[in-house]
KOLVEXVO-870460 format. One line per 4 residues: number of its first residue (from 0); for each residue x, y, z of C-alpha. Coordinates in nm, 4 decimals, padded with zeros to 6 digits. Last residue first. Example, Ala and Ser with C-alpha at 12.3 -4.5 7.8 and 13.67 -1.06 7.14 Angstrom:
<atoms>
1) 01.3670 -00.1060 00.7140  01.2300 -00.4500 00.7800
</atoms>
This chain:
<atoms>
288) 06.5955 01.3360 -06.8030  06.6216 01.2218 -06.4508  06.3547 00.9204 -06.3856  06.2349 00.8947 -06.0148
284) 06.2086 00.5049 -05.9271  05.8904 00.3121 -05.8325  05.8712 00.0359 -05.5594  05.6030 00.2469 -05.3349
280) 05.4331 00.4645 -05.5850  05.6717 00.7561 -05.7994  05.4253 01.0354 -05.6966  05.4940 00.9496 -05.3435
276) 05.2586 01.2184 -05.1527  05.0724 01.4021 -05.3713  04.9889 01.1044 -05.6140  05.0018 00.8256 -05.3137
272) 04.7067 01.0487 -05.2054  04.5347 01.0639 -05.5396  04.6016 00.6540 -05.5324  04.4266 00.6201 -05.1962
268) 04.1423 00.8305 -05.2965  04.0575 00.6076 -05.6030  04.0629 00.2910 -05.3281  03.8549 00.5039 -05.1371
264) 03.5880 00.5368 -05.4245  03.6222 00.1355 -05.4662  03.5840 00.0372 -05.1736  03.2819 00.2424 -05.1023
260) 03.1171 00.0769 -05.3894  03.1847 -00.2450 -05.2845  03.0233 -00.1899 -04.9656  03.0657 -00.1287 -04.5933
256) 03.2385 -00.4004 -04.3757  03.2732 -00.6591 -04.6113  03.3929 -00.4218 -04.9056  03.6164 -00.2328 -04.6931
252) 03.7997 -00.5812 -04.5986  03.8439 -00.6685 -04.9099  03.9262 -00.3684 -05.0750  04.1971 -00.3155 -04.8205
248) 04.3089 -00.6597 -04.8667  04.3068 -00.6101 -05.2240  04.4419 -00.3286 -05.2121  04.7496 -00.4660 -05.0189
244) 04.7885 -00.8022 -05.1736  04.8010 -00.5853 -05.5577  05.0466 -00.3064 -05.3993  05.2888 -00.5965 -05.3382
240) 05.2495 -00.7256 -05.7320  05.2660 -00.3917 -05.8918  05.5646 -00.3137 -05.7167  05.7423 -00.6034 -05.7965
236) 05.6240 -00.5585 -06.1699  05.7656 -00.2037 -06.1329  05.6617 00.0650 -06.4266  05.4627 00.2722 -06.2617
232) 05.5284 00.2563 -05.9044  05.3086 00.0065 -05.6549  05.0292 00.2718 -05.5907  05.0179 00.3649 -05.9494
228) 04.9827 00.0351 -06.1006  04.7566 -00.0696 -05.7957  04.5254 00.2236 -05.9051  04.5203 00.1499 -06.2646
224) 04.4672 -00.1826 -06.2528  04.1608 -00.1619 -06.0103  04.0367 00.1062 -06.2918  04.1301 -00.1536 -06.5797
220) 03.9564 -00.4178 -06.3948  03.6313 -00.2593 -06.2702  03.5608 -00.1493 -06.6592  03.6455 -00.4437 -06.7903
216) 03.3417 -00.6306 -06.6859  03.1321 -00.4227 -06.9678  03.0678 -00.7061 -07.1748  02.9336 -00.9452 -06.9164
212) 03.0782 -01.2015 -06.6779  02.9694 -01.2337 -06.3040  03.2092 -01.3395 -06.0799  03.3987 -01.6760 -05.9380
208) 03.3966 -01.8970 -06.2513  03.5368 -01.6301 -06.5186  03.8178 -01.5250 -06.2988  04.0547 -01.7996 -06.3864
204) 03.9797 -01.7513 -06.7498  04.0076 -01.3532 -06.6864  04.3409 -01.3654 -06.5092  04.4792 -01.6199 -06.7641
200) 04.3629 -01.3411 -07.0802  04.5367 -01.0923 -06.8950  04.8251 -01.2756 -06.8102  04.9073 -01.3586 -07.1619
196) 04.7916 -01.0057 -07.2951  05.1085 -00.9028 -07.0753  05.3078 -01.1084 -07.2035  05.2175 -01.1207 -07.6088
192) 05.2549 -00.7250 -07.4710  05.5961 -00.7905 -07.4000  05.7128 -01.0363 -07.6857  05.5773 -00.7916 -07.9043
188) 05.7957 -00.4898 -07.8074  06.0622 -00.7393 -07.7368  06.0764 -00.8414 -08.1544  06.0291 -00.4108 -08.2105
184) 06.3319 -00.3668 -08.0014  06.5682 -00.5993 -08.1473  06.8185 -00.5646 -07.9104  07.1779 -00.4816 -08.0818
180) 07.3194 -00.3259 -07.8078  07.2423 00.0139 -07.9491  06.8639 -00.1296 -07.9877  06.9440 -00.1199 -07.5923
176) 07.0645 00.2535 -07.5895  06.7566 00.3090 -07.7426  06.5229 00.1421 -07.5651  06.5806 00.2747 -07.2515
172) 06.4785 00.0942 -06.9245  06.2206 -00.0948 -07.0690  06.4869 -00.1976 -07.3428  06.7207 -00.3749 -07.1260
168) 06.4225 -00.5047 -06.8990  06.3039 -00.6932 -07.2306  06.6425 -00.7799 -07.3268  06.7059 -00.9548 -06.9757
164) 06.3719 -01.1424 -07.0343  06.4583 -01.2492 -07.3837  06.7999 -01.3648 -07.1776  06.6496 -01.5939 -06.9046
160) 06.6819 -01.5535 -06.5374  06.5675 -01.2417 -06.4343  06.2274 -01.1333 -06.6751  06.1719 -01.5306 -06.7323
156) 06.1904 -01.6479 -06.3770  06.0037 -01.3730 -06.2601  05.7233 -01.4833 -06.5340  05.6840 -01.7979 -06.4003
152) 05.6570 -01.7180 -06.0706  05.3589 -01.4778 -06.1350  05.2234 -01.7668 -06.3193  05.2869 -02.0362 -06.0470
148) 05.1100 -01.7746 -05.7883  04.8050 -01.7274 -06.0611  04.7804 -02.0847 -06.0938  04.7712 -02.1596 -05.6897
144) 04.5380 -01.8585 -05.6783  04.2823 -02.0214 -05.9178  04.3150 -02.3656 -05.7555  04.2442 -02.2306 -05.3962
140) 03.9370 -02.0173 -05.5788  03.7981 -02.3231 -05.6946  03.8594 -02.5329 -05.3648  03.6160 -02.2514 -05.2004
136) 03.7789 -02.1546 -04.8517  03.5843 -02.1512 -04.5444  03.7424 -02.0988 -04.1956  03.4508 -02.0944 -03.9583
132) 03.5334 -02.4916 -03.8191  03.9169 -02.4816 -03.7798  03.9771 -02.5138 -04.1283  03.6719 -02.5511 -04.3992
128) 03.7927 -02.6952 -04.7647  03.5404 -02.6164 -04.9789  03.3134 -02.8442 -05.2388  03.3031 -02.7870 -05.6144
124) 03.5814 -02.7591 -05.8528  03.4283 -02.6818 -06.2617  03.2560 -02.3577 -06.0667  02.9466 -02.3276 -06.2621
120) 03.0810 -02.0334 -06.5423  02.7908 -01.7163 -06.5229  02.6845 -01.4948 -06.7729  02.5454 -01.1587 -06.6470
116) 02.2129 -01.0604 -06.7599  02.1596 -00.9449 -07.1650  02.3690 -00.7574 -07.3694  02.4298 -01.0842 -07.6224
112) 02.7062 -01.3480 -07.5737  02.8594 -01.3565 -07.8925  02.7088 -01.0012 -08.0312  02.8023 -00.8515 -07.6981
108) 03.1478 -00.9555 -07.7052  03.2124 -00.8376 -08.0071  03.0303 -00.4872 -07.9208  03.2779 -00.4932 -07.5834
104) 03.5488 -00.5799 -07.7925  03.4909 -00.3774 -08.0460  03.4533 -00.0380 -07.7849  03.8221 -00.1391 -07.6253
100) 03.9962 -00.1763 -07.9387  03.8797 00.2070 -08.0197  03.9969 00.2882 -07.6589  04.3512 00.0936 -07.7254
96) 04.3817 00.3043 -08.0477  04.3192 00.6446 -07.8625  04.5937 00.5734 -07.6306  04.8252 00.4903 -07.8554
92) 04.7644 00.7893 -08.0921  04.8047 00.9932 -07.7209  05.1644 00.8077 -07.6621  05.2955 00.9026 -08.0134
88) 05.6317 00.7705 -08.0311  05.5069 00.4371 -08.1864  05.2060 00.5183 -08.3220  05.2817 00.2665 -08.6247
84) 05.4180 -00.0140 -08.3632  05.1301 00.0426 -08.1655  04.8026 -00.0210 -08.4087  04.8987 -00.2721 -08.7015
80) 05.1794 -00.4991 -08.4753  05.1009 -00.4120 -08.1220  04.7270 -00.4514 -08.1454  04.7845 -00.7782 -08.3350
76) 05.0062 -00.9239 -08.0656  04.7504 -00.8232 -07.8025  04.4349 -01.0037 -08.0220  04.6486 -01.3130 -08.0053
72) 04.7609 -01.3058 -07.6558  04.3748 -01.3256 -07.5752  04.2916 -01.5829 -07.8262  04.6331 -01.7887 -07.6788
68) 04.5612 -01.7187 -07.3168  04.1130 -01.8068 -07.3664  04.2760 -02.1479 -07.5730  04.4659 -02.2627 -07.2479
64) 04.2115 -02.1849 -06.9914  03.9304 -02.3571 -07.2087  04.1703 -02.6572 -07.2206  04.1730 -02.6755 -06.8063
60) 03.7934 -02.6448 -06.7882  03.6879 -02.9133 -07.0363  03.4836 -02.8339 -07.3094  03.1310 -02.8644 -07.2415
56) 02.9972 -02.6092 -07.5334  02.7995 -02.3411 -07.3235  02.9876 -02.3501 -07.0286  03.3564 -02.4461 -07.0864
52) 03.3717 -02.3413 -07.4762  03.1566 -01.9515 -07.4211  03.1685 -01.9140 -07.0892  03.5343 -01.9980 -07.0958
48) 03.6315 -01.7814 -07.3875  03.4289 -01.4897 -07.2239  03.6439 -01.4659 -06.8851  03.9260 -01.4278 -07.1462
44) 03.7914 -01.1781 -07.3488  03.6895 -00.9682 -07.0316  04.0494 -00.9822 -06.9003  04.1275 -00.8779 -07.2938
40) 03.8576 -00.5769 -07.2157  04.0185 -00.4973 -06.9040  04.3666 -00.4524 -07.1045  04.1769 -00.2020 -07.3735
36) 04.2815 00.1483 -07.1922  04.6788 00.0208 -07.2949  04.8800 00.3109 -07.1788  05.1580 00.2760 -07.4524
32) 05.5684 00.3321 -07.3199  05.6338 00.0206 -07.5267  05.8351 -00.1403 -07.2762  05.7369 00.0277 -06.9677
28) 05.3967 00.0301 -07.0355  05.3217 -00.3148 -07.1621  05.4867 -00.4826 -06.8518  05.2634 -00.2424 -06.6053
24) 04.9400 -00.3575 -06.7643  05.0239 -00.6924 -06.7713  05.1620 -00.6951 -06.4177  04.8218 -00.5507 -06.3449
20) 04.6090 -00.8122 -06.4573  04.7783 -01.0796 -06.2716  04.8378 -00.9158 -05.9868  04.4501 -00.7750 -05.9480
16) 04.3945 -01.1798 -05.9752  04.6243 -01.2942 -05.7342  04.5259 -01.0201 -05.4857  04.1793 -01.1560 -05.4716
12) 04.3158 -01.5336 -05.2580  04.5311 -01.2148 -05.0336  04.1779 -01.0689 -04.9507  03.9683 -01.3618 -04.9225
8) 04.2162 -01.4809 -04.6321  04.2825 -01.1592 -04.5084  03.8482 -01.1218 -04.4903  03.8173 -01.5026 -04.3180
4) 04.0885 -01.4552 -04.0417  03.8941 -01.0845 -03.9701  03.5590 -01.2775 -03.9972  03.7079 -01.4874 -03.7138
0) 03.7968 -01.2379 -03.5027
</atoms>
């Protein structure tokens, strides 16, 4: 029983980060209608930032998190503007840019850091708060989902209550009609992935202190992406963000029962099945064209 409590616990405290990277993911997609392979890599970025200032250079945690969002939301406003806004309409030229950005980031990142062992961030928040005397919950991974909750709240207040977040759904749902409206759509087009590369880049700076950073870390994140962007509904934030507690509880719990490994391969099952089953995921909608 109480390595159940423990395992939801761990479970919905990891579901803040697959939310934050896949409500990137999904935001990019259903504005610019561009499968971005290279949104692990901006994770990675941001993991890297804070190795790099917080760990080797003693800058402070908290500023480390602010410059790792603005390098990473950097590099996504410069993907949109010289590689996605000319292949706009071509999904595969998309595509095939995001994998080229994905290979220089891992080579950047391996010049910086080098391809040695893993790089690790000492947790800036020591101790743990322990409930009920086999409850055990790390302070730094209590501050890291408090920020990701406040950030996922932060960004539902901007897609429903402000009007750059109205446009944004306007054109997600068709951008032509909403350029008809008089939405700029190449303005939302980079306010969207400046978003998404946003949450990335937070999601890897919160990250960096609780796993092992190295140039390749992006791999794990753009597949658990992936599979909670399908299982939620491609194209629903909402979606995105209930599938996230729910693999990550499945994960969780598969992981400490079994192995990672295993969690992963029936996490890839899982979406095939909500393939053949619910093509459109659990929040998503069936287009008619």
């Amino acid at each position: 029983m109480e390595l159940l409590i423990q395992s939801i616990v761990n479970g919905f405290i990891q579901s803040g980060f697959y939310a934050l990277a896949a409500v990137g993911l999904v935001l990019i997609f259903g504005v610019m209608g561009v499968v971005n392979f290279a949104h692990g890599e901006l994770v990675m970025v941001g993991a890297y930032t804070v190795w790099l200032l917080h760990a080797q250079y003693g800058v402070p945690f908290l500023p480390t998190i602010l410059i790792a969002i603005l390098l990473v939301t950097a590099i996504g406003a410069l993907m949109e503007q010289f590689l996605f806004r000319p292949m706009r309409g071509d999904p595969l030229g998309g595509l095939i840019c995001s994998i080229g950005v994905l290979f220089i980031l891992q080579v950047v990142a391996t010049v910086v850091g080098g391809d040695g062992p893993s790089k690790q961030v000492p947790p800036p928040y020591e101790g743990t708060l322990v409930l009920w005397d086999f409850l055990r919950v790390p302070y730094q991974r209590l501050f890291a989902i408090g920020v990701a909750i406040a950030a996922l709240g932060l960004l539902w207040y901007f897609l429903t209550r402000t009007r750059l977040g109205w446009a944004l759904r306007a054109v997600s749902q068709d951008r032509e009609a909403a350029s008809l409206q008089g939405i700029n759509s190449n303005r939302i087009s980079m306010i969207a992935i400046c978003v998404g590369a946003a949450m990335a880049g937070l999601a890897g700076a919160l990250m960096a202190p609780l796993t092992n950073i190295n140039p390749h870390m992006g791999h794990n994140v753009i597949i658990t992406a992936f599979i909670v962007t399908i299982v939620g509904g491609v194209g629903s934030l909402s979606g995105a963000v209930i599938a996230s507690v729910l693999y990550a509880l499945f994960h969780t719990f598969v992981t400490t029962y079994f192995n990672g490994t295993v969690a992963t391969i029936s996490g890839l099952l899982i979406m095939v099945l909500v393939l053949i089953i619910r093509p459109t995921g659990i929040m998503g909608h069936r287009v008619s064209e």
